[in-house]
C-alpha positions in Angstrom: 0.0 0.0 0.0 1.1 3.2 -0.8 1.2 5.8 1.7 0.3 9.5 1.6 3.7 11.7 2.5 2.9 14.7 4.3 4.8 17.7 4.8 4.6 17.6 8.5 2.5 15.6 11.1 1.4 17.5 14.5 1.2 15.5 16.9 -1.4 16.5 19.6 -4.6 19.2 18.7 -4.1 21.4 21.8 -2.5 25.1 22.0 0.6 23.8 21.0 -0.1 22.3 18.3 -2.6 24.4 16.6 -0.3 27.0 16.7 2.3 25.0 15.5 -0.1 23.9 12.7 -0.7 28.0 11.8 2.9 28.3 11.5 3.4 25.7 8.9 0.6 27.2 6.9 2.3 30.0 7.3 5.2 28.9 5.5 3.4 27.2 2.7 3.0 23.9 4.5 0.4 21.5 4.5 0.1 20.3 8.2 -1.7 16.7 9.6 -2.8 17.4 13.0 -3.2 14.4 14.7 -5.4 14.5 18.2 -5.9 11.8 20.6 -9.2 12.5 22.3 -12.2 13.8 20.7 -11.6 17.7 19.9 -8.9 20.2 19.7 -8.8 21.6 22.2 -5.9 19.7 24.6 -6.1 19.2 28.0 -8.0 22.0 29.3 -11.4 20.4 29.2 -9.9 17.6 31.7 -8.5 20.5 34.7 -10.9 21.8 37.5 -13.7 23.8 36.9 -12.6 27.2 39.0 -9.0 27.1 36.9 -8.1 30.9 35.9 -5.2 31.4 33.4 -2.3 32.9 35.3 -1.9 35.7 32.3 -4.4 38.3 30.9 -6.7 37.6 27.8 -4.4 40.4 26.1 -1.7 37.9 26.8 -3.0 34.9 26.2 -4.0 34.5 22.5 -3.0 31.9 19.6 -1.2 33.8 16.5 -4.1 35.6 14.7 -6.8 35.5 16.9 -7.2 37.7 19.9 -8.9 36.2 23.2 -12.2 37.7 23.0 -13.8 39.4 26.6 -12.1 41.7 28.6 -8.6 41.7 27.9 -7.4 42.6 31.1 -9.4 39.7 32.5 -8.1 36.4 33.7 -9.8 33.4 31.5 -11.3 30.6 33.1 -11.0 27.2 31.9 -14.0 26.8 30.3 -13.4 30.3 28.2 -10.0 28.6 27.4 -11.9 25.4 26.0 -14.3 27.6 23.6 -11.3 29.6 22.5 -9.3 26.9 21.6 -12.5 25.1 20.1 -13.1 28.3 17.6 -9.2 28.6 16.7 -9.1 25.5 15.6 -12.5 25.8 13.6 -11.0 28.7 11.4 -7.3 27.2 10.9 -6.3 26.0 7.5 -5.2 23.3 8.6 -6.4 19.0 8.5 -6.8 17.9 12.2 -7.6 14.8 12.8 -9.2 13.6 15.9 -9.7 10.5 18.1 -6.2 9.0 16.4 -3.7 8.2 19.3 -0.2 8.0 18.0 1.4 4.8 19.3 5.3 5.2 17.6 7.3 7.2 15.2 10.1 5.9 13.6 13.1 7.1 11.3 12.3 6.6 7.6 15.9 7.5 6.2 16.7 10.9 4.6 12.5 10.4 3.6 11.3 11.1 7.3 9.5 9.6 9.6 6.9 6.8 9.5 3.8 7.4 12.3 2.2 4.9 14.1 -1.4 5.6 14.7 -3.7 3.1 16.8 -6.2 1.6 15.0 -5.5 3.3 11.6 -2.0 2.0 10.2 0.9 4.0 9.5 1.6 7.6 8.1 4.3 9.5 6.7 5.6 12.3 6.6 9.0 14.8 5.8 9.2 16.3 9.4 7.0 15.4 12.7 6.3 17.9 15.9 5.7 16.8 19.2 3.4 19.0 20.5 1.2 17.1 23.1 2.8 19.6 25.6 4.3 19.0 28.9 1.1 18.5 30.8 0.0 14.7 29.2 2.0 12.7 32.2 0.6 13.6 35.7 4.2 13.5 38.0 3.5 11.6 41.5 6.6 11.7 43.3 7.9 9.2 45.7 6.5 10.0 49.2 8.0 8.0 52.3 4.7 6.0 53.0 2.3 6.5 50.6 2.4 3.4 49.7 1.0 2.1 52.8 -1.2 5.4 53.1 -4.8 3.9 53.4 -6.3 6.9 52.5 -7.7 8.6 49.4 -4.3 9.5 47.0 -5.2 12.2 43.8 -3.4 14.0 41.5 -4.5 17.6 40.5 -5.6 16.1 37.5 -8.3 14.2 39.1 -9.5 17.1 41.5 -12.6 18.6 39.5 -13.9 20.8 42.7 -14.3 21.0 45.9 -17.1 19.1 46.6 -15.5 15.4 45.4 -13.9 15.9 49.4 -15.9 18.3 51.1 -16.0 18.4 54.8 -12.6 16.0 54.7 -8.7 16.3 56.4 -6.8 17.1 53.3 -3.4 17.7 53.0 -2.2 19.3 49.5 1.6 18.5 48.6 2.7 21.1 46.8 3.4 25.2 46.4 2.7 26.3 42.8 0.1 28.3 41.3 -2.3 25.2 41.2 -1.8 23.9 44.8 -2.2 27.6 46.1 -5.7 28.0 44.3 -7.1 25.1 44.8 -6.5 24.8 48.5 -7.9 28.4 48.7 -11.4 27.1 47.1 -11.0 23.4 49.2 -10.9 25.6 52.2 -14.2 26.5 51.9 -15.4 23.3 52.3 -12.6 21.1 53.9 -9.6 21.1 56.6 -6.8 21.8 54.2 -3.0 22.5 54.7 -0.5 22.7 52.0 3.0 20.9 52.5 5.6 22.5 51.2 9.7 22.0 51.2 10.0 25.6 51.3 8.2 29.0 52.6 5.3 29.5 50.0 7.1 32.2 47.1 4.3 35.1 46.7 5.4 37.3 43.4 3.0 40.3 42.8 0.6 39.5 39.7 0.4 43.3 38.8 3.5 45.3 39.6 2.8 49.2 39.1 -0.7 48.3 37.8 0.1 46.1 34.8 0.5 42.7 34.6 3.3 41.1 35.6 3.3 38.8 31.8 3.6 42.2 30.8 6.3 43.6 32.0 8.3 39.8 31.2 7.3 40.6 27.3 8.1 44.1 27.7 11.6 43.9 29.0 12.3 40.4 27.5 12.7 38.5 30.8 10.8 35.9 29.3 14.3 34.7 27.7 16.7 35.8 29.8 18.9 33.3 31.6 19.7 34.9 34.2 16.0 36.0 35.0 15.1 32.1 35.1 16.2 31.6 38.8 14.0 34.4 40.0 11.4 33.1 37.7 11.1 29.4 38.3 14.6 28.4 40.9 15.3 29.8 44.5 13.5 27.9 47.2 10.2 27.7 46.4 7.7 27.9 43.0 6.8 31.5 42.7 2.8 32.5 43.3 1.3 35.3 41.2 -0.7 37.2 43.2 -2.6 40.1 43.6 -2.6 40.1 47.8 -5.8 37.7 48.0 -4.0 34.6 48.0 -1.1 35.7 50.5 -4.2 36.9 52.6 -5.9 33.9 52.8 -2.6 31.9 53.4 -2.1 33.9 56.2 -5.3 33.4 57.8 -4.9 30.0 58.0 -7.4 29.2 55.0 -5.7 26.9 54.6 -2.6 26.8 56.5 0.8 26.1 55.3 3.1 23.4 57.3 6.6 22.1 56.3 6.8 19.3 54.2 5.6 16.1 56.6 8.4 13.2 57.5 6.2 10.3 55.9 2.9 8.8 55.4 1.3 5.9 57.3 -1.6 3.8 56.9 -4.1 6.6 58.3 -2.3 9.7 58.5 0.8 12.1 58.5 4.1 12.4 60.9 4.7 16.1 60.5 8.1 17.7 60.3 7.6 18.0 64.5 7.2 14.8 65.2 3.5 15.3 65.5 1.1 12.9 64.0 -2.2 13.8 61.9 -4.6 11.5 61.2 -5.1 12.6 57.4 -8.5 11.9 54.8 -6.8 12.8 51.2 -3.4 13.4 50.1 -3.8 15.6 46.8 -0.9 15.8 44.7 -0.1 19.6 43.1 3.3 18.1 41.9 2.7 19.2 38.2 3.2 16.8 34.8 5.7 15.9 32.7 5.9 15.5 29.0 4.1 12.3 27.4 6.5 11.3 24.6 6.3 7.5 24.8 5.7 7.0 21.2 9.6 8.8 20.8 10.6 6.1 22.7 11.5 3.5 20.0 13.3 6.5 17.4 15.7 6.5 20.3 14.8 10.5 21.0 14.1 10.8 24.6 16.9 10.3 27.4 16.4 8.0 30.3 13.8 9.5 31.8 11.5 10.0 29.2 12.2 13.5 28.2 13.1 14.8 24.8 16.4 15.2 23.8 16.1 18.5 21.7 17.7 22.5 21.8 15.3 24.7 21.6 12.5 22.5 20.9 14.5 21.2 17.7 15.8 17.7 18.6 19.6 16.4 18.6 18.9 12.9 17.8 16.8 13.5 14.3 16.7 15.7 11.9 13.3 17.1 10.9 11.9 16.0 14.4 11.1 18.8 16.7 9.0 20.3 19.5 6.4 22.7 20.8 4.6 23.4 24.5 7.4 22.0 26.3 8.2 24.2 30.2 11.2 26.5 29.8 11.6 25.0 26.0 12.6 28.9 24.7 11.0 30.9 27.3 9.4 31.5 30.8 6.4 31.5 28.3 6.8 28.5 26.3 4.2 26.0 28.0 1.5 28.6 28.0 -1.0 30.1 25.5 1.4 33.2 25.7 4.2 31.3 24.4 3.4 28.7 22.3 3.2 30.6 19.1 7.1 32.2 19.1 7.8 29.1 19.9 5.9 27.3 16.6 7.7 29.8 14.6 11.2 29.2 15.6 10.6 25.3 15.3 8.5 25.3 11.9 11.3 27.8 10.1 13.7 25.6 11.6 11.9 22.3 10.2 10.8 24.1 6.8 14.6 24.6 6.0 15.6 20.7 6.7 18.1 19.5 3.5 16.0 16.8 1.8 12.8 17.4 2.9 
């Protein structure tokens, strides 16, 4: 059987790879999008319902299409979902959807051959990865959770805060996420967040504009020596406008050191004190889901890509989009995700042989 070549497959419908899809139109490219689940619009439909983007709507678009609404608004998830829906509507661009990708191979100076489940084998000059860093919920090892008899989730699995309400929960973890949903949990639960380090607050609108843009503004976004204060030092930073610090302080919920270990019913906290405990929710983040790389030989040892940039060192005309700190502070994010399709596609569009 002969197969149809294609200039370049997409892998994965979401942010990243729609706007990876408008930058290979852009350079006279006929893109395959090719999307797991059942629309394009990634994982935001799956996160909990009170999600707010971190950013402004003025910040926060796909190349060519502005976030509609208040642009110096903060989009829920839903908003996100509808947006993402109607980009990918208008984009000149095939996406397919409901076709899981299973492997991608070499295919000599030709490309690449892809694996799809259920539907046999395509192929194509050049392939992105752009299923983001956000398909592989990350559960780190705990001392005793194992043994913990307890309910165990993931921020992937929370949807609000009535799936614990009136529970003991303990939320591991100090990022955005973990910060905004103990806030809502504490409503309607005993919550305290355990962190390794003193909760990071960093002001969400410094001299009354938003902190994204001042990173644009000044270019902080790719500036190496701006990444500690960004994403290192001890602790994740918070953005925040004073309400979350507030509520923090209050004790709504409190904030604890990082407990010694888990047991069968509870928590030993850093004192010595024990807690018998309801739910351990895990704000830990994700990590990229690249498995299908895994027989090209393109991922290291741990599963993540082996790339520059979001181009990879292992194959030519292989490449990447949506990946944390791939180019930029930005580069998982709506925000970010379209510089970065640029830099890749050009890249990809100028590959000898293709």
């Amino acid at each position: 059987m002969v197969m149809t070549h294609h200039d370049v497959i997409i892998i994965g419908g979401g942010q990243a790879g729609l706007a990876t899809a408008r930058a290979a139109t852009g350079l006279g490219l006929a893109p395959l999008v090719l999307e797991a689940s059942d629309s394009a619009t990634g994982s935001w439909s799956h996160y909990y319902d009170s999600l707010t983007l971190f950013s402004p709507a003025r910040c926060s678009a796909l190349p060519g299409k502005p976030f509609p609404g208040d642009p110096d608004g903060y989009p829920a998830r839903d908003e996100v979902v509808d947006y993402l829906a109607a980009y990918a509507e208008h984009l000149d661009a095939e996406i397919r959807t409901g076709q899981k990708v299973v492997a991608v191979t070499g295919a000599g100076p030709g490309g690449f051959e892809v694996e799809v489940e259920g539907a046999g084998t395509l192929s194509a000059a050049r392939v992105v990865a752009a299923s983001g860093g956000f398909g592989r919920p990350h559960r780190p090892h705990l001392p005793g959770l194992e043994d913990f008899g307890g309910t165990v989730l993931h921020s992937s699995q929370y949807c609000g805060p009535e799936q614990i309400s009136g529970r003991r929960v303990v939320i591991v973890g100090g990022g955005n996420s973990a910060v905004q949903i103990g806030i809502e949990l504490a409503e309607k639960a005993s919550v305290t967040l355990a962190t390794r380090h003193p909760l990071r607050f960093m002001p969400q609108r410094p001299f009354g504009r938003d902190i994204h843009l001042w990173l644009k503004t000044f270019g902080l976004d790719t500036a190496g020596w701006a990444r500690p204060l960004l994403t290192g030092g001890k602790g994740t930073p918070v953005m925040d406008t004073g309400a979350y610090r507030q509520a923090i302080a209050q004790g709504r919920p409190d904030r604890r050191p990082m407990f010694r270990r888990l047991d069968a019913t509870g928590v030993v906290w850093a004192d010595g004190t024990r807690e018998d405990v309801d739910v351990v929710l895990l704000a830990t983040g994700y990590r990229p889901e690249l498995g299908y790389l895994s027989k090209a030989g393109a991922l290291d040892s741990t599963g993540m890509p082996l790339h520059r940039q979001g181009l990879s060192t292992t194959h030519a005309g292989l490449g990447y989009v949506g990946l944390e700190w791939q180019r930029s502070f930005a580069s998982a994010t709506l925000r970010g995700v379209g510089a970065d399709a640029r830099h890749v596609m050009t890249a990809l569009r100028a590959r000898p042989g293709a």
